[in-house]
Structures are given as C-alpha cells and as structure tokens.
C-alpha positions, 0 to 999 in steps of 0.5 A: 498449518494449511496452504491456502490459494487464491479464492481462500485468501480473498476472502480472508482480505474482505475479512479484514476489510470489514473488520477495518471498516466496521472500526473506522465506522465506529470511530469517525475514521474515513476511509477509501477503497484505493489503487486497484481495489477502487478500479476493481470496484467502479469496473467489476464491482469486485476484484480485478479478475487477475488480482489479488489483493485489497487498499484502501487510502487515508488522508494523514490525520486519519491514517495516523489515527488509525494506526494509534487506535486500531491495536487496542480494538483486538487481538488478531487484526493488527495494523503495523507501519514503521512508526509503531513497529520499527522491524516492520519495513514499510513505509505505509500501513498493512492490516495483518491476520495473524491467524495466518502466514505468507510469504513473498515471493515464496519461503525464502522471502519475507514471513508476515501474514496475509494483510491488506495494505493501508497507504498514506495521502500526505499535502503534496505541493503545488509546485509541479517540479517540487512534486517531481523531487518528492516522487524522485526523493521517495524512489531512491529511498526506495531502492536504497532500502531494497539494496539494504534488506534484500540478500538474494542473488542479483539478476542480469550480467556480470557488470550489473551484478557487480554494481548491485554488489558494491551498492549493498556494502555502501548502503550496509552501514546504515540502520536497517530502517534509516530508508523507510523512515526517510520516506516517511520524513519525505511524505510528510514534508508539507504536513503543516503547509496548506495546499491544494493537492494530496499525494502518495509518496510512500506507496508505488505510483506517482499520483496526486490529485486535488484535494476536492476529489476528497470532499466527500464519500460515496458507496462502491459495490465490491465483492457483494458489499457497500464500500466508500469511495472518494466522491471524485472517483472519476478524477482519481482513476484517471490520474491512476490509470487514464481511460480506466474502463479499458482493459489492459492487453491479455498479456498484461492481465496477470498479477504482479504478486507472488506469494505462498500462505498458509492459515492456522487451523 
C-alpha cells in the first residue's frame, strides 16, 4: 500500500465521478454536481482550491435507482448507503474505490475507501415551520448517532465531558444503526405528498429549493470536463452560500476534511 495525498486523491475522485456519470448516462439516470463541487464548477470550473472532495445530487427516484443498479455494473466502484449495507453509517450514499483505504480523521477513526458522496433530495414540505422540524428531527438523529458510533475522548471541560459521557450510556442500548435509519424514515416523510420543494435532510446543511430549479440540466466545466448541473444553478448556489461568487475570508479557506489514504499498487 502507498500513501496517496491530495492531487493523488483528486484524481482518483474524477475517476469515480466519470465512472458514475458514464452509468447514469447509460441508464436514463440524472444527476448534478452539488454542495461544493457545483460552486467549484460555476466559480473555478474545478475544485475549490482548498478543497477536496467531490457530490453529486439525486432526486429520490433516481438515487434509489442507482444504489439498486449501480453494484451490478463492477467490481471496484461500489455504492453503499444504509438501506443496501446495514454496517454502513450513512445516511446518504458514497461511491467507493475499493482499490484503496482511508481513514477519517487518521488510523484511529473510520477505515472505508476513498468515495465521492451521493446525497439524496426527498419532497420537502411546503410549510416553512414543518420544514424547520424536519431539519431539526435530522440533526438530532445526527448527533445521537455520533454519541452512539464515536468512542473517542470528548473535548471541553470537565462538566461537558461528563454530559457527553452519561449520553453514550443512554443512547448505547440502541441499535447501532437505529439513527441513520431514523434519518432516513425522516427524508422520506413526504415521499407520496406532491409539493413544490425538495430538500436534503440526510446530508449537512438546511437547504431546500423549488423544485423548477430541477427541471432540467445544463453542462458545467469541472476539472477540464463537461458535468450537468441543474438549470436553476443560480437559484441553488444562493440558497447554499448567498453571493456565491465571493470569496470566503483567507482564514475560512481551509478544508474541513481530514484524512489519511492509501492506494493498492
């Protein structure tokens, strides 16, 4: 096994984006660049320059199609989430190469490979304080299921590791995947409703958009390559990041990922 580093790992990402993509292609699946990888797109046609890694988005009926159909198709690029592989502790998808190993945050943290991740867009109601309960119901399942897989020593002061300490033992009895599976249940609670909204509510962020910004896809140039995009990009980057074109302060433009990988030879 070889350490890989950044620009290593980059490239392995694209890898799997294009393997993705080519099967989506192939099998009447849509697709968009998301989250950072879309801003990296329309701002730096490429990666945010202190980032490093790669989403895409999926509409429910999509995503579920892909997880479904998307193992059949190899070997060495699997998709996982927590409804085809109960070990696996995630709410939304991940894209694996299997050819390699990291670790996050370093050897003492979770083993999986390197991955892009798949995040799920589910109906989101139309109701401003019924969408709040669901972002709300999702972080707490969320930080339950961080008490009940993490086992590391907690930070802060006495007092707050205390509390952190007596949470594990009450969240311990239950199943280890109860809480991803409770986002789940979560994100799809307006599965069969028709409404005017998607959101993300197994993924980081407390987004949601209308569902015209979906109607269709355009091409994005990322990393030298033509990737789509929903044709609302505009109205999607401002509900992520509001004047997306700007950029952050220099002591904000760091990642936020730390990882250790390693690539089989």
């Amino acid at each position: 096994m070889r350490r890989i580093y950044v620009d290593e790992l980059k490239k392995i990402q694209v890898n799997i984006l294009d393997w993705v993509v080519d099967f989506c292609d192939k099998n009447d699946i849509n697709y968009w660049l998301d989250c950072g990888t879309l801003l990296g797109a329309v701002r730096h046609q490429g990666y945010i320059p202190w980032d490093d890694d790669v989403d895409i988005g999926m509409l429910r009926s999509d995503y579920d199609k892909f997880i479904n159909l998307f193992n059949q198709s190899n070997e060495r690029y699997r998709a996982y989430n927590i409804e085809n592989n109960n070990a696996f502790y995630y709410p939304f998808g991940k894209v694996l190469d299997t050819t390699t190993i990291l670790y996050e945050p370093n050897e003492k943290g979770s083993k999986i490979s390197v991955y892009i991740d798949v995040f799920v867009y589910d109906n989101a109601p139309d109701d401003n304080r019924m969408l709040e309960i669901m972002f709300m119901k999702r972080n707490i399942y969320r930080n339950l299921n961080l008490l009940r897989t993490l086992n590391h020593r907690p930070n802060g002061n006495i007092m707050r590791r205390i509390l952190i300490y007596v949470l594990r033992l009450l969240v311990k009895p239950f199943p280890k995947a109860y809480f991803v599976k409770e986002m789940v249940k979560n994100s799809k609670k307006y599965i069969d409703i028709n409404t005017q909204r998607i959101g993300n509510f197994t993924g980081f962020t407390n987004v949601s958009c209308d569902k015209s910004v979906f109607k269709s896809f355009v091409e994005v140039r990322f990393e030298g390559k033509c990737y789509k995009a929903p044709i609302g990009y505009d109205m999607y980057l401002k509900a992520f990041y509001n004047n997306y074109m700007e950029l952050p302060s220099i002591d904000k433009q760091v990642s936020s990922h730390t990882f250790i990988a390693y690539v089989d030879d």
